[in-house]
CHARMM-style PDB file with segment names, atoms N, HN, CA, C and O in Angstrom:
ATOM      1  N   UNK     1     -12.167  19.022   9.818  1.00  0.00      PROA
ATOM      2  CA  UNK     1     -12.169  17.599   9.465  1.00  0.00      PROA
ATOM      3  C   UNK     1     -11.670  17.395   8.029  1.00  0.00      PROA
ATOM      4  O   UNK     1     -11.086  16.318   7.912  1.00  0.00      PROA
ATOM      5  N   UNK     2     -11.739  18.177   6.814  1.00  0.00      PROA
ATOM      6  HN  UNK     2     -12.214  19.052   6.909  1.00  0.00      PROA
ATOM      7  CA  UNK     2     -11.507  18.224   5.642  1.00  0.00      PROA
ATOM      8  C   UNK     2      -9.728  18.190   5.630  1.00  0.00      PROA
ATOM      9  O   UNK     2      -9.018  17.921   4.662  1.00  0.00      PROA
ATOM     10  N   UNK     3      -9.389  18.471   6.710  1.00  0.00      PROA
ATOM     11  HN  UNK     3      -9.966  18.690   7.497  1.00  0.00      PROA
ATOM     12  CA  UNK     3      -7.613  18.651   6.490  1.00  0.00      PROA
ATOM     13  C   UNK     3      -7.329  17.508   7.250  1.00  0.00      PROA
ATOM     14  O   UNK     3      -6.116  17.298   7.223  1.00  0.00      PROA
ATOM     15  N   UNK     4      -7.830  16.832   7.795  1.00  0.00      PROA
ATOM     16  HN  UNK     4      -8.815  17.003   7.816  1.00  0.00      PROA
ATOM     17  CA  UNK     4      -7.859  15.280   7.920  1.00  0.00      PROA
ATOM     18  C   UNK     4      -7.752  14.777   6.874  1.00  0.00      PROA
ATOM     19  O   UNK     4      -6.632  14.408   6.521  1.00  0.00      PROA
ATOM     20  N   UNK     5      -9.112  14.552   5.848  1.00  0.00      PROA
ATOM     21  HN  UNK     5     -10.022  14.852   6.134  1.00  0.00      PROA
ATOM     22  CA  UNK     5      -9.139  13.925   4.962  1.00  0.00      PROA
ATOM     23  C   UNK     5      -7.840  14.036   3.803  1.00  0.00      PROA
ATOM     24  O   UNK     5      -7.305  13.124   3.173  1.00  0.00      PROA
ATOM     25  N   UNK     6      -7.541  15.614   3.784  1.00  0.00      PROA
ATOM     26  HN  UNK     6      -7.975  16.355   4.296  1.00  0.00      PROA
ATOM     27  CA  UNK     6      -6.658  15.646   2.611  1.00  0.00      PROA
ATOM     28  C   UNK     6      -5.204  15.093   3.137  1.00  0.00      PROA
ATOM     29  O   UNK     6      -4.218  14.939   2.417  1.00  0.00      PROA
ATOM     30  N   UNK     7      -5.262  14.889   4.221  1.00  0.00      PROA
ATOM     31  HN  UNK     7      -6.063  15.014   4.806  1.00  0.00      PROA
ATOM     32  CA  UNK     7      -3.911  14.373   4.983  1.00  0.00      PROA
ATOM     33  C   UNK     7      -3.792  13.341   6.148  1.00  0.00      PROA
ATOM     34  O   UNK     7      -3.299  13.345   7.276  1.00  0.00      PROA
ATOM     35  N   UNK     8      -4.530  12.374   5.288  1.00  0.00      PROA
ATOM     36  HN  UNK     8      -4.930  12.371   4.372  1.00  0.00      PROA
ATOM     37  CA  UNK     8      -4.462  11.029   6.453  1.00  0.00      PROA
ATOM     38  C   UNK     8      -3.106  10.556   6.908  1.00  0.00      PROA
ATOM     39  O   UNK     8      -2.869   9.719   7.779  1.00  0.00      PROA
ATOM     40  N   UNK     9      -2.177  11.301   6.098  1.00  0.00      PROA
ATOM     41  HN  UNK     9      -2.369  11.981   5.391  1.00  0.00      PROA
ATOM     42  CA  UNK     9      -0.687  10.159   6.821  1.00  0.00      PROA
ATOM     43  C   UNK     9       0.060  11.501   7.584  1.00  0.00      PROA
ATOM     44  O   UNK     9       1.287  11.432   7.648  1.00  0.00      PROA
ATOM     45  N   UNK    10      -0.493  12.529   8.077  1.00  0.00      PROA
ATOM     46  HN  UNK    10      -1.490  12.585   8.025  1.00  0.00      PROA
ATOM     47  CA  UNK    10      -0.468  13.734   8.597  1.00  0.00      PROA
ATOM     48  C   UNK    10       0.930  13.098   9.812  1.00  0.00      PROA
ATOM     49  O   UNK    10       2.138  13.289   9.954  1.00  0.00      PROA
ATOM     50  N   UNK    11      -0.016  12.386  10.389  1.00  0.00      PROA
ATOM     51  HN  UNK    11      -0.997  12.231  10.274  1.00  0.00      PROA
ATOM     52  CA  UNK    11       0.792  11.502  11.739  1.00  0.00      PROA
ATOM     53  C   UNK    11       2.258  11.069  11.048  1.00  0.00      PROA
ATOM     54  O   UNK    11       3.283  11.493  11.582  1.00  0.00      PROA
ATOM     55  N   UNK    12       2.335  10.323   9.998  1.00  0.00      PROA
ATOM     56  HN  UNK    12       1.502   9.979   9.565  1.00  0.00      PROA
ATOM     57  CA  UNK    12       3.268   9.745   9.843  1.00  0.00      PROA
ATOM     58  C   UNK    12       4.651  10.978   9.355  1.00  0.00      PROA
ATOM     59  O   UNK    12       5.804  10.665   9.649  1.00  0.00      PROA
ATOM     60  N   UNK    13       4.399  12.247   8.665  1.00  0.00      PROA
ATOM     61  HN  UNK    13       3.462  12.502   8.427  1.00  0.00      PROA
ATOM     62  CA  UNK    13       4.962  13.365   8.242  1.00  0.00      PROA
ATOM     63  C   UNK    13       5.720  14.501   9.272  1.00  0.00      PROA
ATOM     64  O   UNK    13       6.655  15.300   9.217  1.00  0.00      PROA
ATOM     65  N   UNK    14       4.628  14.010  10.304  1.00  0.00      PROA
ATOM     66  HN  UNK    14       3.868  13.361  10.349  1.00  0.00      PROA
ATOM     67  CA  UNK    14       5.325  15.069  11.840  1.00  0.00      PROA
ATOM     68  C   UNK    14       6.704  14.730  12.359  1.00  0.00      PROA
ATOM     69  O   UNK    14       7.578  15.530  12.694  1.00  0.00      PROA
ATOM     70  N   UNK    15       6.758  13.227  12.372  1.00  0.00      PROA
ATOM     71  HN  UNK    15       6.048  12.577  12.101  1.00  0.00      PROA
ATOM     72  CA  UNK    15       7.934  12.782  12.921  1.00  0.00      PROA
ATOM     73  C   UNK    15       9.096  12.870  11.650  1.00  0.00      PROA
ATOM     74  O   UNK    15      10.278  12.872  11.996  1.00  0.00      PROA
ATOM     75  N   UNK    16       8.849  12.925  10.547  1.00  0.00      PROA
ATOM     76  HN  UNK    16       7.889  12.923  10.266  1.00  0.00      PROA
ATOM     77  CA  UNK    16       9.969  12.963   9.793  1.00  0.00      PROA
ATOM     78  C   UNK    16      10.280  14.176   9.506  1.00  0.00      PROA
ATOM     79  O   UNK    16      11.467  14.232   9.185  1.00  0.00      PROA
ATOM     80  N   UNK    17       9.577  15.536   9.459  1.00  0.00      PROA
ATOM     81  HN  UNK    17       8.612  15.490   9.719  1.00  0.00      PROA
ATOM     82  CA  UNK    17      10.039  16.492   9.468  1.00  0.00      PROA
ATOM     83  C   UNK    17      10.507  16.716  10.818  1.00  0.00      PROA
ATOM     84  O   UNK    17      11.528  17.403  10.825  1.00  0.00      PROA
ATOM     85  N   UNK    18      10.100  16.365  11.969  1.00  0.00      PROA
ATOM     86  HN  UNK    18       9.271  15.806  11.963  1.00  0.00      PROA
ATOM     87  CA  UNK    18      10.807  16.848  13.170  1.00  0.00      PROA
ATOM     88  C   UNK    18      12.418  16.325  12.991  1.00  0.00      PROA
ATOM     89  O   UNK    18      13.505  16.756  13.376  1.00  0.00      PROA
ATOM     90  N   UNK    19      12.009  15.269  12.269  1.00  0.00      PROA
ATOM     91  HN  UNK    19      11.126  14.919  11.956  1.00  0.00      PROA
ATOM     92  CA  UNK    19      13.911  14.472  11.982  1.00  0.00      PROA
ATOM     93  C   UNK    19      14.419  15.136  11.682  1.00  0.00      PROA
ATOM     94  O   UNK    19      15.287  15.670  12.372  1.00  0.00      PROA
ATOM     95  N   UNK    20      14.034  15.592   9.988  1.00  0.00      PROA
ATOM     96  HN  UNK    20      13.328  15.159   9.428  1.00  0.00      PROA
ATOM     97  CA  UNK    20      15.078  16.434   9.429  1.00  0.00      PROA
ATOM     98  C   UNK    20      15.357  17.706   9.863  1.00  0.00      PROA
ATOM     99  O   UNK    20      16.245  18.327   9.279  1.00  0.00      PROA
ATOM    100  N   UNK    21      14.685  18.281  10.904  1.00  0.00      PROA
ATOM    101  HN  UNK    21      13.964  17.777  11.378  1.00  0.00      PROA
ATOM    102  CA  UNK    21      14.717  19.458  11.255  1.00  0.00      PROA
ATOM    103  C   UNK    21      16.236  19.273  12.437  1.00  0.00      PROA
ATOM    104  O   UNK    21      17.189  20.038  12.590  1.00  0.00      PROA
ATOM    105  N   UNK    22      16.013  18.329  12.912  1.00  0.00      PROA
ATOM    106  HN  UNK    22      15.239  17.708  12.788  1.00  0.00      PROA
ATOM    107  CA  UNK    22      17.019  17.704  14.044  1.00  0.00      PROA
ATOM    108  C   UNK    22      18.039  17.535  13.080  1.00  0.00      PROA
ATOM    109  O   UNK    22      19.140  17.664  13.616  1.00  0.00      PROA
ATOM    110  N   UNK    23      18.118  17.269  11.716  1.00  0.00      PROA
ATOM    111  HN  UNK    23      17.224  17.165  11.280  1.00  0.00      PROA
ATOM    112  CA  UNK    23      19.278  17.230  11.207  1.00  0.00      PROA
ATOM    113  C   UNK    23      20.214  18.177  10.858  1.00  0.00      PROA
ATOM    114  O   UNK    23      21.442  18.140  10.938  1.00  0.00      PROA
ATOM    115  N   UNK    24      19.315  19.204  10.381  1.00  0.00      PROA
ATOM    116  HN  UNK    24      18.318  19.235  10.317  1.00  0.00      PROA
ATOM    117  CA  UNK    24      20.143  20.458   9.982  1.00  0.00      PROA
ATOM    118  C   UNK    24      20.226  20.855  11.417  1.00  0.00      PROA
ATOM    119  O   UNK    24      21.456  20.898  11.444  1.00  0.00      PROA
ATOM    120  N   UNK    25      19.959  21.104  12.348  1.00  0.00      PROA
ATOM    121  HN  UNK    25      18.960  21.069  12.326  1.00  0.00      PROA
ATOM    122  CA  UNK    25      20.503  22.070  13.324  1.00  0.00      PROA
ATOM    123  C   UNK    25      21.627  21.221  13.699  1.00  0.00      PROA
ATOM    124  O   UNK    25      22.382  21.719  14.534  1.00  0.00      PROA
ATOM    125  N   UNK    26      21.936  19.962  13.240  1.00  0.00      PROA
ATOM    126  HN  UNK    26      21.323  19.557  12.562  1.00  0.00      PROA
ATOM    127  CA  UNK    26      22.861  19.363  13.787  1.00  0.00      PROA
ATOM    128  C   UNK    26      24.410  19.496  12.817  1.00  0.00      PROA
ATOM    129  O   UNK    26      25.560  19.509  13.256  1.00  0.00      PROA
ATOM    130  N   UNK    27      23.938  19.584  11.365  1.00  0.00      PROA
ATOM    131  HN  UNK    27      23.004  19.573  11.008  1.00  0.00      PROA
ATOM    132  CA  UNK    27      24.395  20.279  10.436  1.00  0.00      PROA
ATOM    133  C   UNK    27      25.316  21.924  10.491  1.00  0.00      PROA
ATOM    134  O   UNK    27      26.508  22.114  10.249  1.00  0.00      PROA
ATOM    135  N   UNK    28      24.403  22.788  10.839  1.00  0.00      PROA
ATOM    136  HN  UNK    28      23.435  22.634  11.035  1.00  0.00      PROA
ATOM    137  CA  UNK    28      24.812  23.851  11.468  1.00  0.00      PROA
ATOM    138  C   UNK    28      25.925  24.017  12.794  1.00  0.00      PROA
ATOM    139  O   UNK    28      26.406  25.093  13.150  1.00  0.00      PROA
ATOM    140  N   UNK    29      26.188  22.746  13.392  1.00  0.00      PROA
ATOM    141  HN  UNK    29      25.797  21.872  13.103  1.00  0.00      PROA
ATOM    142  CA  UNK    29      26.840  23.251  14.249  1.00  0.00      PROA
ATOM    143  C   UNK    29      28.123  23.072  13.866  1.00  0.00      PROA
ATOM    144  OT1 UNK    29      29.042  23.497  14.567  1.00  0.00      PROA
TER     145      UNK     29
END
């Protein structure tokens, strides 16, 4: 529960690293 607290916008961080992750492999090609 403590890594909750230290990361309430946890939710909002997943989807933008999944982005940029989608970017470079898109980068790479």
């Amino acid at each position: 529960m403590q890594i909750r607290m230290h990361f309430p916008k946890l939710d909002e961080l997943i989807p933008y690293a999944f982005a940029l992750t989608k970017y470079f492999h898109n980068l790479q090609k």
